[in-house]
NURODREN-127562 format. One record per residue: residue number from 1; x, y, z of N, C-alpha, C, O in turn. Coordinates in Angstrom, 1 decimal. Layout:
REM residues N
resi n_east n_north n_up ca_east ca_north ca_up c_east c_north c_up o_east o_north o_up
NUM X Y Z X Y Z X Y Z X Y Z
...
This chain:
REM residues 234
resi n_east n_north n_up ca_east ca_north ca_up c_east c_north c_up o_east o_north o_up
1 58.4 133.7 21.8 57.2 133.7 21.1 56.3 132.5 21.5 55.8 131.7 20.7
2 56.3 132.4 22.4 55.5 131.2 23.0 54.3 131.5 24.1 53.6 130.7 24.7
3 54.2 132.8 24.2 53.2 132.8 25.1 51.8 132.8 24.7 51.4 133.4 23.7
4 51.1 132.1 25.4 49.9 131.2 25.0 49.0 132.2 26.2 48.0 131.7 26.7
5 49.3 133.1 26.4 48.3 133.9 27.1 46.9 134.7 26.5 47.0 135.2 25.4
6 45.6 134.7 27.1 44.5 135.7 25.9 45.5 137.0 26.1 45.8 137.5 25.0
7 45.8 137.5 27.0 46.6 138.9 26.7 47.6 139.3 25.7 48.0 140.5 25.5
8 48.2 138.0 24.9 49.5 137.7 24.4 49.6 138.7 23.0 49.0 138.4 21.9
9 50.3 140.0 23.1 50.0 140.3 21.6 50.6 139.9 20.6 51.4 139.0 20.9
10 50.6 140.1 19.2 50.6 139.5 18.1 52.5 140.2 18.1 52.9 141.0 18.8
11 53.2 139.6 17.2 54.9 139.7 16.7 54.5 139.9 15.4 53.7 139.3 14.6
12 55.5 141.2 15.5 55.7 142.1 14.0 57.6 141.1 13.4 58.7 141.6 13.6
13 57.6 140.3 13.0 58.8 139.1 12.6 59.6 140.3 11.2 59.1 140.3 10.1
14 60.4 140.7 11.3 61.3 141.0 10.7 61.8 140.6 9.7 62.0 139.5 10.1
15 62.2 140.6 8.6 63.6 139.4 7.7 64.3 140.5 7.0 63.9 141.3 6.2
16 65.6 140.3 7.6 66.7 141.0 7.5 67.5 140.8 6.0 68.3 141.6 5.5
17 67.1 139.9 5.5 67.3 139.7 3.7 66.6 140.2 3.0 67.0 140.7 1.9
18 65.3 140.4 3.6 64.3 141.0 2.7 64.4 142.0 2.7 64.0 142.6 1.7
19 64.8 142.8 3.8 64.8 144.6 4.2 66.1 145.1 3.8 66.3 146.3 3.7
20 67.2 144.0 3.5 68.9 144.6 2.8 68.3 144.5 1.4 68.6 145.4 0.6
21 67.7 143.8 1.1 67.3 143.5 -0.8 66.2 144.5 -1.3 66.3 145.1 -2.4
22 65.0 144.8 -0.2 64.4 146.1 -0.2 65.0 146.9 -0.1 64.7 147.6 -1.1
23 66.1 147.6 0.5 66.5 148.7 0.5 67.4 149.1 -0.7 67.5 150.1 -1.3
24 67.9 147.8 -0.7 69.0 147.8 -2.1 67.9 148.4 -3.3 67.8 149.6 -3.5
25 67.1 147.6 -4.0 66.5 148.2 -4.7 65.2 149.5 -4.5 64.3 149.9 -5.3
26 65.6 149.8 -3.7 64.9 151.7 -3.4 65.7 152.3 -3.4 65.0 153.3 -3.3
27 66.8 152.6 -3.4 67.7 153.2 -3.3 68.2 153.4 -4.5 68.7 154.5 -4.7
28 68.3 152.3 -5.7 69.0 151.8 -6.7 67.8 152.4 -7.7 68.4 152.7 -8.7
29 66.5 152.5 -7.8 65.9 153.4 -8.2 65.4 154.8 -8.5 64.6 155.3 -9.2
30 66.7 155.5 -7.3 66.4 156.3 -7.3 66.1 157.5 -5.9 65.2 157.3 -5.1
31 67.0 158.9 -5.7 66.3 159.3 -4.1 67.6 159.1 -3.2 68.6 158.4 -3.3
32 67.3 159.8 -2.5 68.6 159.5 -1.7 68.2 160.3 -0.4 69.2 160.9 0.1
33 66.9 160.3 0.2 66.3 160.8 1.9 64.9 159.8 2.3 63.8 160.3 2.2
34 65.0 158.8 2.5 64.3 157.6 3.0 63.2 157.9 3.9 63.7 158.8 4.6
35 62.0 157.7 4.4 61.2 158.2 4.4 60.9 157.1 6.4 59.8 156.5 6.5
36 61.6 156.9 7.4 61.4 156.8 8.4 60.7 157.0 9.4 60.7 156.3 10.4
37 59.7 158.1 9.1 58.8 158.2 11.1 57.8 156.8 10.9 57.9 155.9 10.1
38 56.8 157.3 12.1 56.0 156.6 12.4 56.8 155.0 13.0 56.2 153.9 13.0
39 58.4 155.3 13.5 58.8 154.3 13.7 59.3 153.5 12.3 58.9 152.4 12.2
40 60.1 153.9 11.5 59.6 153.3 10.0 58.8 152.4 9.4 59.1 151.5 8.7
41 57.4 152.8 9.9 56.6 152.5 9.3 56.1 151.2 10.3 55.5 150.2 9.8
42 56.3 151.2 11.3 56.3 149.7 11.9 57.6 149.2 12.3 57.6 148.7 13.4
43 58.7 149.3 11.5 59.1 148.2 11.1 60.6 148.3 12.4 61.4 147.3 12.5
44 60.7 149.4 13.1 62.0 149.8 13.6 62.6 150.9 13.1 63.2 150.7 12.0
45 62.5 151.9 13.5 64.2 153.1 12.8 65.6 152.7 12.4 66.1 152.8 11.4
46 66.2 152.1 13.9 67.6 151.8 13.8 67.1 150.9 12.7 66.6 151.3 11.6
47 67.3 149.5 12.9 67.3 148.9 11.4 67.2 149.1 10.4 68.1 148.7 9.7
48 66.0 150.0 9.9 65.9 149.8 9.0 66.7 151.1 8.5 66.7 151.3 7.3
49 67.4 151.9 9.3 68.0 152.9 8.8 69.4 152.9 8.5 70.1 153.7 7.9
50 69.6 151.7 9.4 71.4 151.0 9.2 71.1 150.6 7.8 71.9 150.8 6.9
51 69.7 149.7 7.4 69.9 149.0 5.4 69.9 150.2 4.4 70.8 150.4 3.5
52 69.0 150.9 4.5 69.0 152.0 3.8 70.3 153.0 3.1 70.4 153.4 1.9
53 71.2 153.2 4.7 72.1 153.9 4.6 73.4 153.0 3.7 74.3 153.4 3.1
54 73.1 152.0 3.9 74.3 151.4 4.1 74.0 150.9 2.4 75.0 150.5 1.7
55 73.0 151.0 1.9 72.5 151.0 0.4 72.7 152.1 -0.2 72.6 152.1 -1.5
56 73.1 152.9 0.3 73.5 154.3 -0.3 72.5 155.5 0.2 72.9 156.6 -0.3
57 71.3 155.6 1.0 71.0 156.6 1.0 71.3 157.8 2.1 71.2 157.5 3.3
58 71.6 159.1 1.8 72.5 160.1 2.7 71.4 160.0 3.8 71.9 161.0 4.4
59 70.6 159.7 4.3 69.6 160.5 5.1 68.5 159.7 5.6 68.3 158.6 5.1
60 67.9 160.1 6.2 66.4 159.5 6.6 65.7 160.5 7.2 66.5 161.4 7.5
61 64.2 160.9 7.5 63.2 161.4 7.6 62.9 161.1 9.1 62.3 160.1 9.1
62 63.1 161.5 10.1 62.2 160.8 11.4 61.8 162.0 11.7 62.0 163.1 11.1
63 60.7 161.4 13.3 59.8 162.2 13.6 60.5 163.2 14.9 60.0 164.2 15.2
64 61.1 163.0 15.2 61.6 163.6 16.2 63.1 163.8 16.7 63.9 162.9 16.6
65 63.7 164.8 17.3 65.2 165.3 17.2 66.0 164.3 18.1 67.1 163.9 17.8
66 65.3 164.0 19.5 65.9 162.3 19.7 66.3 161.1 19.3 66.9 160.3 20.0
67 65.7 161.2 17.3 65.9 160.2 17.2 66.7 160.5 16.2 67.2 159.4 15.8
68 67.1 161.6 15.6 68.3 162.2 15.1 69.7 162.2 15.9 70.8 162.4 15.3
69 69.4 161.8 17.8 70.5 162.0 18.0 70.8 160.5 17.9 71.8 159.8 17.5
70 69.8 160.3 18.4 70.3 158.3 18.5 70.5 158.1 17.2 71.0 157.0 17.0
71 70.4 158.6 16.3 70.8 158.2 15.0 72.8 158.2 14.9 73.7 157.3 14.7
72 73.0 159.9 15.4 73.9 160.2 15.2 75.0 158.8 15.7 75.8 158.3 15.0
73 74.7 158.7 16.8 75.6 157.7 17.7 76.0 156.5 16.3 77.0 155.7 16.1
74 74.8 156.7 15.7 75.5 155.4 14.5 76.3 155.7 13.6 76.9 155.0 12.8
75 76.3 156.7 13.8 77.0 157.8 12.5 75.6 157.6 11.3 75.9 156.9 10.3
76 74.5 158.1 11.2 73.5 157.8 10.1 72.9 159.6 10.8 72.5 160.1 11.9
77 73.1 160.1 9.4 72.2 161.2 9.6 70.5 161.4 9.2 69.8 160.9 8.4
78 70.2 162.1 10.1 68.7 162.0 10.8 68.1 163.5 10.5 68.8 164.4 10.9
79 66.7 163.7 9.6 66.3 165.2 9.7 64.9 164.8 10.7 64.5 163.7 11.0
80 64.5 165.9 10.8 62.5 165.6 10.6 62.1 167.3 9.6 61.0 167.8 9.9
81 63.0 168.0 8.6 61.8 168.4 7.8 62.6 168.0 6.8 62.8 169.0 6.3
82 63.1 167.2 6.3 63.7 166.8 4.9 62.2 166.5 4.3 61.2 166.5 4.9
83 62.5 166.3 2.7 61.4 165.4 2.0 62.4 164.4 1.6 63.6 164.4 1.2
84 61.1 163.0 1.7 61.6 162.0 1.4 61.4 161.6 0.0 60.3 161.8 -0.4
85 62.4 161.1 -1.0 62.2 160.9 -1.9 62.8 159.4 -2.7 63.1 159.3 -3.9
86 62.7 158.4 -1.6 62.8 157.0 -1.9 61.8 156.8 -1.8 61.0 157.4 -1.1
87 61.4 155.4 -2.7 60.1 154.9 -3.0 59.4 154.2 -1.7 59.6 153.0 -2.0
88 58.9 154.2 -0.8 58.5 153.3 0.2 58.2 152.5 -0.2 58.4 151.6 0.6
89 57.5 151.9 -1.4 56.9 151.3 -1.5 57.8 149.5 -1.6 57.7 148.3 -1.5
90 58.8 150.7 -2.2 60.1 149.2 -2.2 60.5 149.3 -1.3 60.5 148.2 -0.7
91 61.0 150.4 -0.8 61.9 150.5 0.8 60.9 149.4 1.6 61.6 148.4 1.9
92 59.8 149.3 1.9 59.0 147.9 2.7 57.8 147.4 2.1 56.6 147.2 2.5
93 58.7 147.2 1.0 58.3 145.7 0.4 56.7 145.9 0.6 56.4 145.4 1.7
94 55.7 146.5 -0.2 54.4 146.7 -0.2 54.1 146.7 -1.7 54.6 147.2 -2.7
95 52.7 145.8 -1.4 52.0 145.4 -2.4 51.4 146.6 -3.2 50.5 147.2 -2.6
96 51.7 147.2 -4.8 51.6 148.0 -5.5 50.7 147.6 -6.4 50.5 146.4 -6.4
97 49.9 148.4 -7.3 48.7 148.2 -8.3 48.0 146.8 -7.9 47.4 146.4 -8.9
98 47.9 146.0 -6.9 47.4 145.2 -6.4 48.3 143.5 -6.8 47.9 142.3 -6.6
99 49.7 144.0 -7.5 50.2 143.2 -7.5 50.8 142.4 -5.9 51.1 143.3 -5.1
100 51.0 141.6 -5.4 51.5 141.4 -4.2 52.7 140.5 -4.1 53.5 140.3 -3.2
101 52.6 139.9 -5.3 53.9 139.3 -5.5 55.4 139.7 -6.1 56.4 139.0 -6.2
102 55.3 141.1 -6.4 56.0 141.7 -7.1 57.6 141.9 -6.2 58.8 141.8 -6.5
103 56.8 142.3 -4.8 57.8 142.4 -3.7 57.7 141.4 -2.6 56.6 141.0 -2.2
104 58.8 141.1 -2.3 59.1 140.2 -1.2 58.6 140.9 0.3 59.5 141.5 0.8
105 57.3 140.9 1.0 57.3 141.3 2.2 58.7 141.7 3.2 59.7 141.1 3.0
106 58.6 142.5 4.0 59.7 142.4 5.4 59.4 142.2 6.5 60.1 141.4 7.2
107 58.1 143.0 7.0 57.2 142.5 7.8 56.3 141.0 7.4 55.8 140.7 6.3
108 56.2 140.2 8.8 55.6 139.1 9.1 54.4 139.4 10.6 54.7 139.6 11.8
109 53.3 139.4 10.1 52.4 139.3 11.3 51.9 138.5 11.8 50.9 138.1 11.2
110 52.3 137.9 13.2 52.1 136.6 13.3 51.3 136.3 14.6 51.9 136.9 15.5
111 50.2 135.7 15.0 49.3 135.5 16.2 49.8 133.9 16.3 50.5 133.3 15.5
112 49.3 133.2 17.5 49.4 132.0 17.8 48.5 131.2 18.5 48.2 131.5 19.7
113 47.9 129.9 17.9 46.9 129.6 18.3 46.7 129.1 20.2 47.4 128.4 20.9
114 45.7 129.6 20.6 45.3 129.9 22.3 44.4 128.2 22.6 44.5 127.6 23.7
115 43.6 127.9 21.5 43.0 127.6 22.3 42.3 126.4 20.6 42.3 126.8 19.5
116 41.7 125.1 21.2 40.5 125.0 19.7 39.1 124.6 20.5 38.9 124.6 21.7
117 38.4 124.5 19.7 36.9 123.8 19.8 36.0 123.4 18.8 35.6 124.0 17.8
118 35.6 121.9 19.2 34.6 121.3 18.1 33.4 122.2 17.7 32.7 122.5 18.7
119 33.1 122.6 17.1 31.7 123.4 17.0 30.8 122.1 15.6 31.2 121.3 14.7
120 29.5 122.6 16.3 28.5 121.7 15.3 27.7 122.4 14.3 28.0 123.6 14.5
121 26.9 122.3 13.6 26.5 123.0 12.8 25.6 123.7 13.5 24.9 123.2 14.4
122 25.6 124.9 13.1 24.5 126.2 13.7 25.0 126.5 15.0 24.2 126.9 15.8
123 26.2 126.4 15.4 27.0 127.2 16.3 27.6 128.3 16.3 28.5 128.5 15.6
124 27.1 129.2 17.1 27.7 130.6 17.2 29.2 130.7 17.0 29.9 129.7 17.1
125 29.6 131.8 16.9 30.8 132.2 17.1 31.2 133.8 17.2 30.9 134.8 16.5
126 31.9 133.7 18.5 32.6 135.5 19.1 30.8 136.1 19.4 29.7 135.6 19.7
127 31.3 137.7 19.2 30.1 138.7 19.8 29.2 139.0 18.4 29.5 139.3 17.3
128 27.9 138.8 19.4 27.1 139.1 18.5 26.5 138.0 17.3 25.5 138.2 16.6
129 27.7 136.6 17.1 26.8 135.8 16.5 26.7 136.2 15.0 25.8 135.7 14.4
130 27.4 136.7 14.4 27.9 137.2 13.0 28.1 136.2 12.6 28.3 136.4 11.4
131 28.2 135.1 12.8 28.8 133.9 12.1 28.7 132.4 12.7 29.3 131.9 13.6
132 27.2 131.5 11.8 27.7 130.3 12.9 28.0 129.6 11.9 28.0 130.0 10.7
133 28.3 128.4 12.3 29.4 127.3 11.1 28.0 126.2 10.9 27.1 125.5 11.5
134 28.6 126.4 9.5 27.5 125.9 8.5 27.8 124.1 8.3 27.0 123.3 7.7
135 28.6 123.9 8.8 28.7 122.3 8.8 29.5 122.2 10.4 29.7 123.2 11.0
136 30.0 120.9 10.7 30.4 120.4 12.2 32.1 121.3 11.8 32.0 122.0 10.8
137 32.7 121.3 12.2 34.4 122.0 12.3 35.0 122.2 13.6 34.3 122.0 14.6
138 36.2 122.6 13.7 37.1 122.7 14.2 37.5 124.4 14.5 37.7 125.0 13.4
139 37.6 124.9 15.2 38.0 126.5 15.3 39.4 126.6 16.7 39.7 125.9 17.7
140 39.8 127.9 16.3 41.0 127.9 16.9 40.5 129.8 17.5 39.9 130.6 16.8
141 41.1 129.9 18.6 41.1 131.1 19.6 42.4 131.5 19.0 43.1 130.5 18.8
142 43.0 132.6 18.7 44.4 132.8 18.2 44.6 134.3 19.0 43.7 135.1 19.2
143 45.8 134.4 19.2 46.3 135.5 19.8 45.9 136.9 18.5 45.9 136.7 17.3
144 45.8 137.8 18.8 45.7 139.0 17.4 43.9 139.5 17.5 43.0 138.8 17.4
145 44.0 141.0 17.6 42.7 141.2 17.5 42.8 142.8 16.9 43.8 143.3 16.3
146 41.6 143.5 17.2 41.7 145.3 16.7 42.4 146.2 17.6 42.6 147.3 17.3
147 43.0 145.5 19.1 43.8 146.5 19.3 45.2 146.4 19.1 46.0 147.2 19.7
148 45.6 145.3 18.0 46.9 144.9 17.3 47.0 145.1 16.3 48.0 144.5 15.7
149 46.1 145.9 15.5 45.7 146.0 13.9 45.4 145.2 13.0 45.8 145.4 11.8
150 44.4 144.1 13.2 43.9 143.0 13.1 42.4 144.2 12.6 41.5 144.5 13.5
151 42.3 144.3 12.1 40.6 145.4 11.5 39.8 144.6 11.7 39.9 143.4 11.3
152 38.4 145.3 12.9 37.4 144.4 12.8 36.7 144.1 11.6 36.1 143.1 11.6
153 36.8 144.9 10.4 36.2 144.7 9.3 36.6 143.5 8.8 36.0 143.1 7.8
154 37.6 142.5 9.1 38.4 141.6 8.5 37.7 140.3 9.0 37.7 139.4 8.1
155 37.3 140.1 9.9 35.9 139.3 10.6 34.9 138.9 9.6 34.0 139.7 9.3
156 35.1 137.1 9.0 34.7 136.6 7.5 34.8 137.2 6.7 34.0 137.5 5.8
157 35.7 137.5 7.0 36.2 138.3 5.1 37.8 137.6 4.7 38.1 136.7 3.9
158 38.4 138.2 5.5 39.6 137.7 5.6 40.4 135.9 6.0 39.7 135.0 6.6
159 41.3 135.8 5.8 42.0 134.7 5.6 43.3 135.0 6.5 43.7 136.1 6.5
160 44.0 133.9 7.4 45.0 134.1 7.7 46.0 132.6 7.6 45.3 131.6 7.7
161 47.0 132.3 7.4 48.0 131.3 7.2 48.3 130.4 8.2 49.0 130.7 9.1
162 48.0 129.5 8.3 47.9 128.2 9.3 48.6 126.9 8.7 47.9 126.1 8.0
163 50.3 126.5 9.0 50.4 125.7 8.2 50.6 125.3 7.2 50.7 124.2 6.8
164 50.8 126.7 6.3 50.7 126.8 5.0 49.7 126.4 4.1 49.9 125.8 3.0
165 48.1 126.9 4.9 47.0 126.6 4.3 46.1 128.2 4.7 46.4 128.8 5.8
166 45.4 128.6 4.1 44.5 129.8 4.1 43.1 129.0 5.0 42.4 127.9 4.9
167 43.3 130.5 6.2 41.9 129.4 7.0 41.3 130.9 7.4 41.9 131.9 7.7
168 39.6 130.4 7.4 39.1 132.1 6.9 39.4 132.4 8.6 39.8 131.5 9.3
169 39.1 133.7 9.0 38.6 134.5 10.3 37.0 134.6 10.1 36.4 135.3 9.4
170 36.4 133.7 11.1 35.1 134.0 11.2 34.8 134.5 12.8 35.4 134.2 13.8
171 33.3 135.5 12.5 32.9 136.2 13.7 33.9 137.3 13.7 34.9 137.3 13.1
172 33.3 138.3 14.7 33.7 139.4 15.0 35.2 139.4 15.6 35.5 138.9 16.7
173 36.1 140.1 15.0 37.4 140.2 15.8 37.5 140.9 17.0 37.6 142.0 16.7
174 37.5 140.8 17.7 37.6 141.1 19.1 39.1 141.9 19.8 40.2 141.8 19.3
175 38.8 142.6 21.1 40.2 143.1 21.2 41.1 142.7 21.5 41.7 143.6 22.1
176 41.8 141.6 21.6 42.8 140.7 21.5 43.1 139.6 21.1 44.2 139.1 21.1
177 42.0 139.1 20.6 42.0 137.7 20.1 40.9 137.6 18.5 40.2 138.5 18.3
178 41.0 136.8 17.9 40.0 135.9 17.0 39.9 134.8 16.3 40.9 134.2 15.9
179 38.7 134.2 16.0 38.6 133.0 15.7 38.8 133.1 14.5 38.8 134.1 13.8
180 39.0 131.0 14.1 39.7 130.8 12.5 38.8 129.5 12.4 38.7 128.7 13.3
181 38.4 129.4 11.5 37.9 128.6 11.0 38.9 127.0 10.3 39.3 126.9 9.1
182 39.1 126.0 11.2 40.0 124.8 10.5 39.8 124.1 9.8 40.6 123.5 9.0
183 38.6 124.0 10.1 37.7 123.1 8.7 37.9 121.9 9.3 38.3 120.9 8.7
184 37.7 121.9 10.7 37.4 120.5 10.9 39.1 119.9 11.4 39.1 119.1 12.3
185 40.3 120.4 10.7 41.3 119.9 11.3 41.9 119.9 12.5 41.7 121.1 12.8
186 42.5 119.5 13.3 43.1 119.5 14.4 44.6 120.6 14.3 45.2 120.6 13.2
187 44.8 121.2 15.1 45.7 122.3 15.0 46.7 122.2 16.3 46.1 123.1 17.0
188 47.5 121.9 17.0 48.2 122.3 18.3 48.2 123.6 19.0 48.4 124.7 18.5
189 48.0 123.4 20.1 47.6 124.7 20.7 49.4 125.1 20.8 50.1 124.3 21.2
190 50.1 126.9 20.4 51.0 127.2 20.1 51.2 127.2 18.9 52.3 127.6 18.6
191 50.4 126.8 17.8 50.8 126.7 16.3 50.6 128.1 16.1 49.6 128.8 16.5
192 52.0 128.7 15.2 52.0 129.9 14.6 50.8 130.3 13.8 49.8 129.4 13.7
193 50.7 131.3 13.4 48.8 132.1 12.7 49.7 132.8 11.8 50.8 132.6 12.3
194 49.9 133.4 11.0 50.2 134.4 9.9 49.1 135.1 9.1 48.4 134.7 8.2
195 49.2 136.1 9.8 48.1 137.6 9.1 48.6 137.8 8.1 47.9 137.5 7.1
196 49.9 138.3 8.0 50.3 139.0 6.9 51.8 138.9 6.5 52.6 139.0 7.4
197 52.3 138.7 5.0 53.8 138.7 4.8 54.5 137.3 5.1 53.6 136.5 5.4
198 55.3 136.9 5.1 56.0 135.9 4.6 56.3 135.0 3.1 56.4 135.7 2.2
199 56.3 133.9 2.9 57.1 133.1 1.4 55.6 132.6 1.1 55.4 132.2 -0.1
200 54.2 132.6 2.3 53.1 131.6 1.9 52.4 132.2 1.2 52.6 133.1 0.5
201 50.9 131.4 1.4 49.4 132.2 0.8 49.6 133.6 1.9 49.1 134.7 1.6
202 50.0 133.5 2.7 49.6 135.5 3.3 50.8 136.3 3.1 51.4 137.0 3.9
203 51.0 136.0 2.0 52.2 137.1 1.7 51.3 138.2 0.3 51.8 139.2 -0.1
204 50.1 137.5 -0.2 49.6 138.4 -0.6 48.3 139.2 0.1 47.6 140.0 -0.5
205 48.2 139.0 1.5 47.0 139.3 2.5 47.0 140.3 2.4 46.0 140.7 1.8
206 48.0 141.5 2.7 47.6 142.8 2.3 47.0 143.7 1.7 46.7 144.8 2.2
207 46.8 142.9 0.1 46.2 143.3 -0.9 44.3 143.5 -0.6 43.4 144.3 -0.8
208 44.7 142.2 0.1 43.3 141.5 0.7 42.2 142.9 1.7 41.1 143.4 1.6
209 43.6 143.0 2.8 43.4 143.5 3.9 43.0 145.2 3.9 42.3 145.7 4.8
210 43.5 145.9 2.6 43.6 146.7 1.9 41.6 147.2 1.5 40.8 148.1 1.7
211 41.7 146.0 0.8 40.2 146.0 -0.5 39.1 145.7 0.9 38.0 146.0 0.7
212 39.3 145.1 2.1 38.4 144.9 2.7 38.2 145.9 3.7 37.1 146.2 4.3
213 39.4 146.6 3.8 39.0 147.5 4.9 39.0 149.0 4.7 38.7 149.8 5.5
214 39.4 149.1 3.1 39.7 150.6 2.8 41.4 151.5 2.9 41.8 152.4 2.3
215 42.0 150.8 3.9 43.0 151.1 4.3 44.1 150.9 3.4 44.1 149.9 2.6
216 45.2 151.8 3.4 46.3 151.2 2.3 47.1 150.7 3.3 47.3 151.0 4.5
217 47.8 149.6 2.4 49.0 148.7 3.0 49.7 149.3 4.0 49.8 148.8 5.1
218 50.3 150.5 3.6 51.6 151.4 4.5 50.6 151.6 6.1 51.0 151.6 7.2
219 49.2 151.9 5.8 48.5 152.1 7.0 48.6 151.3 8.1 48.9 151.4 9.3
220 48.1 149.8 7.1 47.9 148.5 8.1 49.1 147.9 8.8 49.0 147.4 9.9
221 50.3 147.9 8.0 51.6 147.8 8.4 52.0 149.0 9.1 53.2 149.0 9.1
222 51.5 149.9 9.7 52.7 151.1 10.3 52.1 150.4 11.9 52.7 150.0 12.9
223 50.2 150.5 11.6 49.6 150.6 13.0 49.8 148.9 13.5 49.7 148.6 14.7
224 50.1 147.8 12.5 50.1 146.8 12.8 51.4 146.0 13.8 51.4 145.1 14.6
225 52.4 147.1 13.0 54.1 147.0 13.7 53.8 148.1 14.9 54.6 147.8 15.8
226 53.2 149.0 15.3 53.5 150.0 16.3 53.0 149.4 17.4 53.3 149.9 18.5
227 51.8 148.0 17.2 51.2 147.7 18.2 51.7 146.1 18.5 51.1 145.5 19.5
228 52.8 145.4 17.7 53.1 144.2 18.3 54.8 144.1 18.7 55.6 145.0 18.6
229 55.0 143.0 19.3 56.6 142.8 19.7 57.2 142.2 18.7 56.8 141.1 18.2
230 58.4 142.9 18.3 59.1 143.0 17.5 60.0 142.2 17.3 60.8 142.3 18.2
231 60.5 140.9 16.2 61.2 139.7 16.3 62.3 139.8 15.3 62.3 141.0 15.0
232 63.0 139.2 14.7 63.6 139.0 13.5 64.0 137.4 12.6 64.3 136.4 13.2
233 64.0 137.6 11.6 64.4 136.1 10.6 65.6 136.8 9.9 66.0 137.9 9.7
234 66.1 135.2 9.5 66.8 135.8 8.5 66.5 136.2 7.0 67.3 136.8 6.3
């Protein structure tokens, strides 16, 4: 996770506690054919279908008979027309009636910062000039843009985790990259970014990300995981 390239896409970070404790309680409410395509959801098949199973449920949902067979090899049975009838919403840990704290994330979306620059007041920023900074600051280039599931709609609206401080996205998101607003602080180029999920302030972003762009959580997280490299925590 160190590459400091503009091409560098964003890491879909894993936590393997949170996805045994999520599955535990989806399973424990209820259902017993888990609801897998689209990659589950982002998040990986195999994994997430070894916690599930291993939580008790007979089955999983995928999209394709390939991946029933590679299931098999685990011994985990695989349909694609079952219906699924575990809750997804616990199964990966997603933010419900707009509570976000209710569940512990599993997915972590994480960019890393490329690049900074002083900007002075009435300085542009990205395409088009959507946003210039209203006093002197500090801004950071960070790896993550709309062809990583980073929504251009999220471009000053949105907030991403720096440090364990909320630092907005100003200007237009662009397709691999966008700026962050530091307010002036100094940042190391390689410092982690968090879009979405983890223990901080962006573990409620989704909610955020949701209300700003229209999209439901399960959306932003399927296209968000399908388009970054794939890591794990404990």
């Amino acid at each position: 996770m160190s590459d400091t390239t503009s091409s560098a896409r964003t890491h879909a970070v894993i936590s393997r506690s949170a996805l045994a404790a999520a599955a535990e309680s989806a399973v424990q409410s209820g259902g017993t054919v888990a609801d897998l395509r689209r990659d589950a959801w982002g998040h990986g098949v195999l994994a997430v279908a070894h916690a599930v199973t291993a939580a008790g449920a007979s089955s999983v949902l995928v999209d394709s008979v390939g991946e029933i067979d590679a299931l098999a090899l685990e011994g985990i049975t695989g349909t694609i027309d079952g219906v699924p009838d575990i809750d997804p919403v616990l199964l990966y840990g997603l933010p419900a009636g707009g509570d976000a704290s209710a569940l512990r994330p599993i997915m972590r979306l994480v960019g890393h910062v490329l690049s900074t620059k002083r900007l002075r007041a009435g300085d542009a920023v990205s395409y088009g000039y959507t946003h210039r900074a209203p006093a002197d600051t500090v801004v950071a280039l960070v790896t993550g843009g709309y062809a990583h599931g980073v929504v251009r709609a999220l471009g000053n609206r949105a907030h991403v985790e720096i440090d364990g401080t909320e630092r907005l996205i100003v200007g237009r998101v662009a397709m691999d990259v966008c700026v962050v607003d530091l307010e002036g602080t100094d940042i190391a180029v390689g410092t982690e970014v968090t879009f979405f999920g983890g223990m901080g302030p962006a573990a409620r972003t989704l909610t955020q990300w949701a209300a700003i762009t229209g999209l439901s959580a399960a959306e932003l997280i399927t296209v968000a995981g399908a388009h970054a490299v794939r890591g794990w925590e404990a």
